[in-house]
C-alpha positions as CSV (number, residue, x, y, z in Angstrom):
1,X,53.8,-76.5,-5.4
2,X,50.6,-76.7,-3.0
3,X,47.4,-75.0,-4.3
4,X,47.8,-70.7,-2.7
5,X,45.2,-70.4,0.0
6,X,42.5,-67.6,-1.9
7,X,44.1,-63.9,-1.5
8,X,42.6,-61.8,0.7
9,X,44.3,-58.4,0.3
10,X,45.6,-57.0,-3.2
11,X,48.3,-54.5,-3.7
12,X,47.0,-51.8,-6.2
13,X,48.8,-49.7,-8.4
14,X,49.8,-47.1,-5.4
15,X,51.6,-49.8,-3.4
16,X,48.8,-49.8,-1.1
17,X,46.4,-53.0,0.2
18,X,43.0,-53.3,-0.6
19,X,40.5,-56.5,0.4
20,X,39.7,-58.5,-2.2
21,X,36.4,-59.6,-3.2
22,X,36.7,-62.8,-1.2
23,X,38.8,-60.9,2.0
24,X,35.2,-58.0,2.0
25,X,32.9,-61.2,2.0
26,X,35.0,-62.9,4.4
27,X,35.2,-59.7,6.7
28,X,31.3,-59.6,6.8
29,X,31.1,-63.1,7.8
30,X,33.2,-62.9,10.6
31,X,31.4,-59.3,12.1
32,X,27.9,-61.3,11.6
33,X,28.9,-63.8,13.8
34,X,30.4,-61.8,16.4
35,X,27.5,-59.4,16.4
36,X,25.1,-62.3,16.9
37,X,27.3,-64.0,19.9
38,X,27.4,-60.0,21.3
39,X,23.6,-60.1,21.1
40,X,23.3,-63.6,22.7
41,X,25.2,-62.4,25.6
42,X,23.4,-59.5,26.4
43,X,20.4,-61.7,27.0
44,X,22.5,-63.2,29.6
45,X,22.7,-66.7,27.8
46,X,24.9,-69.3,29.2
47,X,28.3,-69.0,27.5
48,X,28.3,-72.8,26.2
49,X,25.0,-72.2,24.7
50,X,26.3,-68.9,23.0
51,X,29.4,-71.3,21.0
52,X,26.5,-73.8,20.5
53,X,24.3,-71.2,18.3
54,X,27.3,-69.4,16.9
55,X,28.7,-72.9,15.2
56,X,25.1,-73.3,13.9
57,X,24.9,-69.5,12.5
58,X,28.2,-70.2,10.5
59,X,27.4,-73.6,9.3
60,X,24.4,-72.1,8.1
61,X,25.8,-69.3,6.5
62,X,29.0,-71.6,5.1
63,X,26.4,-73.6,3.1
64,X,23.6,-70.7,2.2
65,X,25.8,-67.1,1.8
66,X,27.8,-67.0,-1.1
67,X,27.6,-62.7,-1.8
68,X,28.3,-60.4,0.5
69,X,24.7,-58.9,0.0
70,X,23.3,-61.8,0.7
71,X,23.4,-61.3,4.6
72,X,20.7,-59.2,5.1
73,X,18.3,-61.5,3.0
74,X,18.5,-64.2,5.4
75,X,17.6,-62.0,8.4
76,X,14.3,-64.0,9.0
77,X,16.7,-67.2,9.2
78,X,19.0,-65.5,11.7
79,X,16.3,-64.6,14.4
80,X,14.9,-68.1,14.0
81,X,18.2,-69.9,14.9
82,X,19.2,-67.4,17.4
83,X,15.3,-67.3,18.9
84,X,14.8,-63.7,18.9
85,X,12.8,-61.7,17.0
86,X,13.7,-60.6,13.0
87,X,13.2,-56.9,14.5
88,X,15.5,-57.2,17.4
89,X,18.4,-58.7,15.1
90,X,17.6,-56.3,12.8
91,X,17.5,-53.3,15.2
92,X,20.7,-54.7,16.8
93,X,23.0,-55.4,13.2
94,X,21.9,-51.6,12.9
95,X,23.5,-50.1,15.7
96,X,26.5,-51.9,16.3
97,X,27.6,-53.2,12.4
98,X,29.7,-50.9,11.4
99,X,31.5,-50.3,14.5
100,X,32.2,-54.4,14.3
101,X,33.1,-54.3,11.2
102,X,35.6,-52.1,11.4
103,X,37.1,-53.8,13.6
104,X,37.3,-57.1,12.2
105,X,38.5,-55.6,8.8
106,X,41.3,-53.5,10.9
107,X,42.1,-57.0,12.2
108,X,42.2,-58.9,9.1
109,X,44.4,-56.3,7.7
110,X,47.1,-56.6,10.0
111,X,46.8,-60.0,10.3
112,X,46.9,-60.7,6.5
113,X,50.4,-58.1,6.0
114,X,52.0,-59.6,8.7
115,X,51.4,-63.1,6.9
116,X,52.8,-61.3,3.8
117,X,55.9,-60.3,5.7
118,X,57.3,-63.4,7.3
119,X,56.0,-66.1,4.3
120,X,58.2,-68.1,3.1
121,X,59.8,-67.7,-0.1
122,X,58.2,-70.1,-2.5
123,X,59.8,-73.7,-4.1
124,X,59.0,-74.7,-7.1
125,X,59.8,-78.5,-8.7
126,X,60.7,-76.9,-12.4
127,X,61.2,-73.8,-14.2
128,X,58.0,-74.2,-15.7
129,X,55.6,-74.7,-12.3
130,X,57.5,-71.4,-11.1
131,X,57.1,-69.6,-14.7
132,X,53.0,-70.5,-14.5
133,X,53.1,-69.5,-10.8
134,X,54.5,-66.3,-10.7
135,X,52.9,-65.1,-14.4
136,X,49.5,-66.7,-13.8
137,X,49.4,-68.2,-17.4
138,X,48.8,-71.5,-18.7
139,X,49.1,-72.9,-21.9
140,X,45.4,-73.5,-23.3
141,X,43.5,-76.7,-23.2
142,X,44.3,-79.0,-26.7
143,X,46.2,-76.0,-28.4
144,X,49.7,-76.7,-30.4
145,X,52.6,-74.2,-31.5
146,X,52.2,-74.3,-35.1
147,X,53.8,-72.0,-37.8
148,X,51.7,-69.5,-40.1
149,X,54.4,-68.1,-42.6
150,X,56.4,-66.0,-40.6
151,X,53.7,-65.8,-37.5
152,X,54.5,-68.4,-34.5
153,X,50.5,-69.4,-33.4
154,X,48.6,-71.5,-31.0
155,X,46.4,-74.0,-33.1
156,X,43.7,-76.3,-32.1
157,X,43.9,-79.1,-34.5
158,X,40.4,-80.2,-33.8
159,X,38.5,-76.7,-34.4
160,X,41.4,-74.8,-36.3
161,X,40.6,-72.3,-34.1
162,X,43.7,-69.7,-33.7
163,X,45.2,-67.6,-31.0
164,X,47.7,-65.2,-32.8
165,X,50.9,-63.2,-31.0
166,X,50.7,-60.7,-28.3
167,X,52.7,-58.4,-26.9
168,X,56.5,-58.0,-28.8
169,X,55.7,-60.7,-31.1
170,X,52.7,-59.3,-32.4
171,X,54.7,-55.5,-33.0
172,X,57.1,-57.4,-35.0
173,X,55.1,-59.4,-36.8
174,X,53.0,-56.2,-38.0
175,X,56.4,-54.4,-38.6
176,X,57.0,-57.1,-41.0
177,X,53.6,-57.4,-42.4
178,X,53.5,-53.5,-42.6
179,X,50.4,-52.8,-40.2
180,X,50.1,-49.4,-39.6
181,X,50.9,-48.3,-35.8
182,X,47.2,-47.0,-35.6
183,X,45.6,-50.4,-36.5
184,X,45.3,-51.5,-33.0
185,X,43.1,-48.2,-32.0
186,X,40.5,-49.1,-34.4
187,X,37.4,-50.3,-33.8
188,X,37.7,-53.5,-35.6
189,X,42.2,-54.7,-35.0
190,X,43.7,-56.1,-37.8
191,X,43.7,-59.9,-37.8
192,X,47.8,-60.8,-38.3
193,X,46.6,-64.0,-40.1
194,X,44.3,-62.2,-42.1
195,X,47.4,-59.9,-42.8
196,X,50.0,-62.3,-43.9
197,X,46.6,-64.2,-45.7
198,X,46.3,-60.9,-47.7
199,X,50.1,-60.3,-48.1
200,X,50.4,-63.9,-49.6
201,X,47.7,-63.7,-52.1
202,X,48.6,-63.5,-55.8
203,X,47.9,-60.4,-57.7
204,X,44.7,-59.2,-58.2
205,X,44.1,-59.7,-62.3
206,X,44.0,-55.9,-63.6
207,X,40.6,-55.3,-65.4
208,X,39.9,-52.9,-67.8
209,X,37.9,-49.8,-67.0
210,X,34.8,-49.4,-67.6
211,X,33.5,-45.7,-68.6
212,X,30.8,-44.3,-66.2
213,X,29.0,-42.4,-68.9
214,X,26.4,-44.7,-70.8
215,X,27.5,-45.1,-74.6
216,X,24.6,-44.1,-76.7
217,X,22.7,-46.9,-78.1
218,X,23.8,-47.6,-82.0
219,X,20.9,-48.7,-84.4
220,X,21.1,-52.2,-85.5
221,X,21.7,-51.2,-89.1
222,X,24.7,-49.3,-88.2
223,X,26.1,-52.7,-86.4
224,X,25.6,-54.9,-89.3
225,X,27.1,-52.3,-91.1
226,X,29.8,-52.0,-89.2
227,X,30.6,-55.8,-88.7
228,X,30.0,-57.0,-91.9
229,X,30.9,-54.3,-94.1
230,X,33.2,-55.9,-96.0
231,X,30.8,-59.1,-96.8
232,X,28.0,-57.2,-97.8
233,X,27.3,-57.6,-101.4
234,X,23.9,-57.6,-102.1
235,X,23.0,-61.2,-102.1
236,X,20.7,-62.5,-99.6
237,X,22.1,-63.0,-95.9
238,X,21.8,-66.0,-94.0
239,X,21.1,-65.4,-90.6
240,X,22.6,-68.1,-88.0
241,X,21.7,-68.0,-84.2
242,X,24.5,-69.1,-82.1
243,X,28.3,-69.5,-83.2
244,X,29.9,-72.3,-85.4
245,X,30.5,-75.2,-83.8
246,X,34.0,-75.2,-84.8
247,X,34.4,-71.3,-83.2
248,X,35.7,-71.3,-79.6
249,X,33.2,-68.8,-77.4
250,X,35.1,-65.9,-76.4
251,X,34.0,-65.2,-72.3
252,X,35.2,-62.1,-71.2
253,X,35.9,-62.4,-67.4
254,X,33.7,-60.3,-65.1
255,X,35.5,-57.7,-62.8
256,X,32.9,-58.2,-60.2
257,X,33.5,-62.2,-60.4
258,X,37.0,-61.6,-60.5
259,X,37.3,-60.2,-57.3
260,X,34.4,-62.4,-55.3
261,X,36.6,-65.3,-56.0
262,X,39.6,-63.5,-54.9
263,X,38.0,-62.1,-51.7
264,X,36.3,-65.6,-51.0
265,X,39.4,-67.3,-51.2
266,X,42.0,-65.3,-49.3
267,X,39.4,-63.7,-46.7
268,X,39.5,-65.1,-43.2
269,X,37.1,-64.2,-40.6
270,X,39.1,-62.1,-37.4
271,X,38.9,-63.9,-34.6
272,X,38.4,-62.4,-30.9
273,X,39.8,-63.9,-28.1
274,X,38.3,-62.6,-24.8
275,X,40.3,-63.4,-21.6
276,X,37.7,-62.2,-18.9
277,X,35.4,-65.4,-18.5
278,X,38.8,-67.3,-17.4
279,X,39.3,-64.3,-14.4
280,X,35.3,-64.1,-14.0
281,X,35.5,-67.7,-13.2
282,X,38.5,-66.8,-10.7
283,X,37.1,-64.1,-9.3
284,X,33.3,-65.7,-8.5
285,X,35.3,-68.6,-7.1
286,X,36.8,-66.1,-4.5
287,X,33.7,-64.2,-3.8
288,X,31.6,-67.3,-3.2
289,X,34.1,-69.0,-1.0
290,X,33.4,-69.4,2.4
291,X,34.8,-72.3,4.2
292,X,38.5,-70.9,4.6
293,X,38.6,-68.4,7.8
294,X,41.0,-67.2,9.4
295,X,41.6,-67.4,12.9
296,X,41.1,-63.8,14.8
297,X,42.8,-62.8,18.5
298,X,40.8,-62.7,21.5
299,X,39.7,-59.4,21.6
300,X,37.1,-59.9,18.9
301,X,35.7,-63.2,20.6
302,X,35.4,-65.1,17.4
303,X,37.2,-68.2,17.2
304,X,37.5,-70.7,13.9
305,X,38.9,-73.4,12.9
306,X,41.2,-73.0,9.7
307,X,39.1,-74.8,7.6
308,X,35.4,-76.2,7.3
309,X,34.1,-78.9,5.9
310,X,31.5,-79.0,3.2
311,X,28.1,-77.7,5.5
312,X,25.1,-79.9,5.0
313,X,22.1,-78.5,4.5
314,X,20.6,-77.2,7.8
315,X,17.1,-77.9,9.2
316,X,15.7,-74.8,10.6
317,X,12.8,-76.6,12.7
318,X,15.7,-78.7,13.9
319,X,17.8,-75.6,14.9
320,X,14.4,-74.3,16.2
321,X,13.6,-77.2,18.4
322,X,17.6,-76.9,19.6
323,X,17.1,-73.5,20.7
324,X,13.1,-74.1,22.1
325,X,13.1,-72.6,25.5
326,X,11.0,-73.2,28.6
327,X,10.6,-69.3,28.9
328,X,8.8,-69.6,24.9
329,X,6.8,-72.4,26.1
330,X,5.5,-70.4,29.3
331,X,4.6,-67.6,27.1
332,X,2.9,-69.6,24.9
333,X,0.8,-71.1,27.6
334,X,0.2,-67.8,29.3
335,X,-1.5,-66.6,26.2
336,X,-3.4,-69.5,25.5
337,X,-5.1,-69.1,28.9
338,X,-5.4,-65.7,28.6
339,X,-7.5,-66.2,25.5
340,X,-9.6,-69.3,27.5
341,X,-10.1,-67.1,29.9
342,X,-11.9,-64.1,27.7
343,X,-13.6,-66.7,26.1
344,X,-12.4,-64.5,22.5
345,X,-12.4,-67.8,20.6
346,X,-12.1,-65.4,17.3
347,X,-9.1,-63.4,18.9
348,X,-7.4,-67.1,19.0
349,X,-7.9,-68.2,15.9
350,X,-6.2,-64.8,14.0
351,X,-3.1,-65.4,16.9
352,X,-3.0,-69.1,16.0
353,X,-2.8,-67.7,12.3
354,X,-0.2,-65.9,12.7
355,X,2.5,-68.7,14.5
356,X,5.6,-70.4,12.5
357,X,4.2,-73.6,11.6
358,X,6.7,-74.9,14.4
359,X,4.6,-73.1,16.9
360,X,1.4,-74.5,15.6
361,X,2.8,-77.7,16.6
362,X,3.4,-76.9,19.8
363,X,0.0,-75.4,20.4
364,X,-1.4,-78.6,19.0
365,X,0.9,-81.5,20.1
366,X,0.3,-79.8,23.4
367,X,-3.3,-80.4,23.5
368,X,-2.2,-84.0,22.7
369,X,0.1,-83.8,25.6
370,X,-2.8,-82.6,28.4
371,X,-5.4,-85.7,26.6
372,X,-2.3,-88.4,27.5
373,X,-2.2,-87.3,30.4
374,X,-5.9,-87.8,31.6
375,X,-5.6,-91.2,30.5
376,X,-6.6,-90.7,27.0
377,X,-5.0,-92.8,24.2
378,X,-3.5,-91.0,21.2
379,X,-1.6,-92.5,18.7
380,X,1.6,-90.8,18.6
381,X,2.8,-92.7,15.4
382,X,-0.1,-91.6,13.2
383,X,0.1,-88.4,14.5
384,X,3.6,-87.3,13.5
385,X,2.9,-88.8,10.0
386,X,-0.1,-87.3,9.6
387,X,1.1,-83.3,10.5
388,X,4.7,-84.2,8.8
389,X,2.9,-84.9,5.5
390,X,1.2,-81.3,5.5
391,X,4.1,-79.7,6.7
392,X,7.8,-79.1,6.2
393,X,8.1,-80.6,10.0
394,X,10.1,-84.0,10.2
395,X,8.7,-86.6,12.5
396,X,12.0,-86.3,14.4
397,X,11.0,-83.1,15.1
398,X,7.8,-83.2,16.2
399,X,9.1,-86.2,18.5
400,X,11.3,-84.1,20.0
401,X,8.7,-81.1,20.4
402,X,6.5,-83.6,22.4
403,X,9.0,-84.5,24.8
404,X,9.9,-80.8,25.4
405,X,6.5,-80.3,25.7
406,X,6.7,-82.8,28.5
407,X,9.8,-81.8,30.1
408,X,8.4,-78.0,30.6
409,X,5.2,-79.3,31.7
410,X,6.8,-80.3,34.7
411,X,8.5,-77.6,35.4
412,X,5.5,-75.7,34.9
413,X,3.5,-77.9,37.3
414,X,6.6,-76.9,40.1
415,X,6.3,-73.2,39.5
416,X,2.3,-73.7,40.3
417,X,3.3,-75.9,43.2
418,X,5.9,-73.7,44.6
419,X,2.9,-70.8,44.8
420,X,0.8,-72.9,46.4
421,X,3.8,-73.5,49.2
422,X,4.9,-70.1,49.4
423,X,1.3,-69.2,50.5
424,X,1.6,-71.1,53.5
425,X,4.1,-68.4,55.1
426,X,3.1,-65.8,56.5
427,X,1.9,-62.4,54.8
428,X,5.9,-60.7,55.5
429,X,7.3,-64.2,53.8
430,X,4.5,-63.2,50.9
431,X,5.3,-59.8,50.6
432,X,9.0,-60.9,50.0
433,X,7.6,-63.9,47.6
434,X,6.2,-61.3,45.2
435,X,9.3,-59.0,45.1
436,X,11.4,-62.3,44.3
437,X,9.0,-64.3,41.8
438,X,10.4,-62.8,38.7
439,X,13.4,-63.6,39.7
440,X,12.7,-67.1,40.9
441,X,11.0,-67.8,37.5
442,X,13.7,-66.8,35.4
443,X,16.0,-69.0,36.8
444,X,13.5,-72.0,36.6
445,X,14.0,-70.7,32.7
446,X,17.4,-72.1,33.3
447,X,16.3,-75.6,33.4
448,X,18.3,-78.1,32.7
449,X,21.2,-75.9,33.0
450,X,20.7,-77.3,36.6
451,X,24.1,-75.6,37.8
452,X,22.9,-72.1,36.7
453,X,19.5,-72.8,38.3
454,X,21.3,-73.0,41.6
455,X,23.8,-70.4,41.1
456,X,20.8,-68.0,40.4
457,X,18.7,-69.2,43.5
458,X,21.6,-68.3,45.4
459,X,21.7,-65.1,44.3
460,X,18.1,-65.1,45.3
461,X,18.7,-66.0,48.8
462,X,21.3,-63.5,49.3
463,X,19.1,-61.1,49.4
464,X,16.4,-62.2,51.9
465,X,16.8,-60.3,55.3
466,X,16.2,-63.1,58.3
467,X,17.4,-66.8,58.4
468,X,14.2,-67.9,59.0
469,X,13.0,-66.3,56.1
470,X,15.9,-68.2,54.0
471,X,15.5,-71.1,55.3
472,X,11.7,-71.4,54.1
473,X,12.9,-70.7,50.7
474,X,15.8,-72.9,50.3
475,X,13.3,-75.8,51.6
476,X,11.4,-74.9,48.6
477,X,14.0,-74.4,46.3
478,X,15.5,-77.8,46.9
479,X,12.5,-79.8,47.2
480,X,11.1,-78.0,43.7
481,X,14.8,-78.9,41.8
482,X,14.5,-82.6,43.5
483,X,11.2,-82.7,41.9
484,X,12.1,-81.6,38.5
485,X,15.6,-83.5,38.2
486,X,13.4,-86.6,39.5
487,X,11.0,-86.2,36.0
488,X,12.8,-84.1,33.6
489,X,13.9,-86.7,30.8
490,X,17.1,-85.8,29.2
């Protein structure tokens, strides 16, 4: 029979269905990702880009969550993939998590009974596969029947190690061995092989007792008298040390010797048997699990494929370069020039601090940028090798930084040449300029999401009161996106 996918409800002793440690971990993932697509879509990202972020957010946690309280220690890995501050993720999880997550689990639920109800009933190949499949027990590793007396045991010939009766088998065999009914509440259970060990061994050898009141001490004179009585005749004795050689010692036997050897050689050590670490095993398996999900309906938004392949380790500067936007890079210029501009060289240095060391790079391959493009040589090679060797950066990456870098240079250089356009109208086409630059901006931002760029401009233009008015600004517009589709590199 094929390997049972890993249970995600569990009927408890009331009849009722409870998640299991795997379905609670399993619920979490699932309300983490659609919390984090929710939040991408209020910031009005395009919907392509939301599934984009959302496969890397569960490939990263497939391959880095294994608990369910692990979620909220990768917060700071979160905002980075999903470019928004570990505040705003944080302040958003907050408000919205438990009314997700409620959801998802009331999902899951249903979703999981109804499976329940219309499976299948199950085939099995023997008696046995069906035996082991519906009792959960498997006969252990190298271990043999073997017969103890009247006990049936499992043996392992290689350690002799023993795993005695349970249930039926081990109430007869202590009927039989006489076991009180009260052994098994004790502290320490009675070992049946150290029962039938103890109701095979021969008779203990009666000794005789020995009075606990001290005999008084008799005089040595009264001994000899005593023990040679009948020899003494006044003749000179002849004292000999030691018996005859032809006299046989008499050894009286010990009591306390006696019963050493008779405890050291029927006494067997009880052996403990614990079961949990097997179901610890089982049950860590299904907590750390991750790349089985089940497929939700619509109304959730999260969609999954039935099963994931091993994740590989994910790059965050990678991720971070994916998700680099032209709006980040025009803030990052803005307060560079802000800084140049109040000449507060040591308010710089504590901002420049406190960047990612991704955003370092930017700052400084930047700088690299501007010198390239005043005709200045810089070796790119010796560059990328040089900052990759004191940071985690890859050169791939910092390849990739310099051509963004590049790419939101230009349209940088539009926006500045746009202004410089617009101030030819006249001061009404200005006034209406200023309203709309915001606006105009943001959907530069869009860049190279060139369809969006013009469905925003159009929204834009919608608005502007006079033909003559619009027709100045779609001149703009067009020759601005001709421009910038003319240089971008993709």
């Amino acid at each position: 029979m094929a390997e049972s996918s890993k249970k995600v409800l569990e009927k408890k002793g009331q009849g009722e269905y409870e998640f299991t440690a795997y379905g609670e971990f399993l619920s979490y993932f699932h309300a983490h990702i659609d919390i984090f697509k929710r939040l991408l879509k209020a910031k009005k990202m395009d919907p392509t880009k939301v599934d984009e972020v959302a496969k890397q957010i569960k490939s990263y946690m497939t391959g880095n969550i294994k608990k369910t309280d692990q979620f909220f220690e990768h917060l700071p890995q979160f905002a980075t993939i999903l470019g928004v501050s570990k505040e705003e993720v944080s302040a958003y999880l907050n408000s919205n998590f438990i009314e997700v997550l409620t959801k998802v689990q009331e999902k899951l639920k249903s979703q999981e009974l109804e499976k329940l109800e219309n499976a299948p009933a199950p085939s099995f190949t023997s008696i046995t596969e069906e035996i082991v499949e519906r009792l959960q027990v498997t006969h252990p590793k190298d271990f043999v029947f073997a017969q103890k007396g009247i006990l049936m045991v499992l043996e392992n010939p290689l350690t002799g190690e023993i795993i005695e009766p349970q249930g039926l088998m081990a109430a007869s065999a202590k009927a039989a061995l006489a076991i009180p009914a009260g052994a098994d509440s004790e502290k320490e259970p009675v070992s049946l092989t150290e029962a039938l060990a103890v109701a095979n061994a021969p008779p203990t050898p009666t000794v005789k007792k020995q009075s606990l009141i001290p005999e008084k001490d008799k005089s040595i004179l009264q001994e000899i008298v005593e023990t040679f009585g009948e020899h003494l005749t006044g003749e000179l004795l002849e004292v000999k040390i030691g018996p005859e050689v032809t006299d046989t010692p008499h050894l009286e036997s010990s009591p306390t010797s006696s019963a050493t050897k008779t405890n050291e050689e029927y006494e067997i050590e009880d052996l403990e048997f614990d079961d949990s670490s097997e179901s610890e095993k089982g049950s860590g398996n299904t907590s750390v699990a991750s790349d089985d999900h089940d497929d939700f309906s619509d109304d959730l938004g999260i969609e999954y494929e039935e099963e994931v392949p091993p994740a590989q380790a994910v790059d965050l500067n990678s991720v971070r370069l994916g998700n680099y936007s032209v709006k980040e890079f025009m803030d990052l210029v803005q307060t560079i020039t802000t800084y140049q501009t109040k000449g507060d060289q040591v308010g710089y240095q504590n901002w420049l601090r406190s960047l990612s060391e991704f955003d370092k790079a930017v700052v400084s391959l930047r700088t690299q940028v501007l010198k390239e493009q005043k005709n200045e040589m810089v070796d790119w090679n010796s560059l990328f090798q040089m900052m990759s060797s004191k940071s985690e950066l890859k050169p791939d990456v910092l390849k990739g930084i310099v051509k963004k870098i590049k790419n939101y240079q230009i349209v940088k250089l539009t926006l500045d040449r746009m202004i410089q356009e617009f101030k030819k109208g006249s001061p009404e086409f200005m006034q209406i300029v200023k309203m709309a630059w915001p606006h105009i901006q943001k959907s530069f931002y869009e860049v190279p999401n060139y369809p969006q760029v013009q469905n925003l401009l159009r929204g834009i233009l919608s608005r502007v009161n006079g033909e003559a008015h619009k027709k100045e600004f779609s001149k703009i517009f067009s020759m601005a996106l001709n421009f910038i589709q003319s240089k971008f590199q993709v």
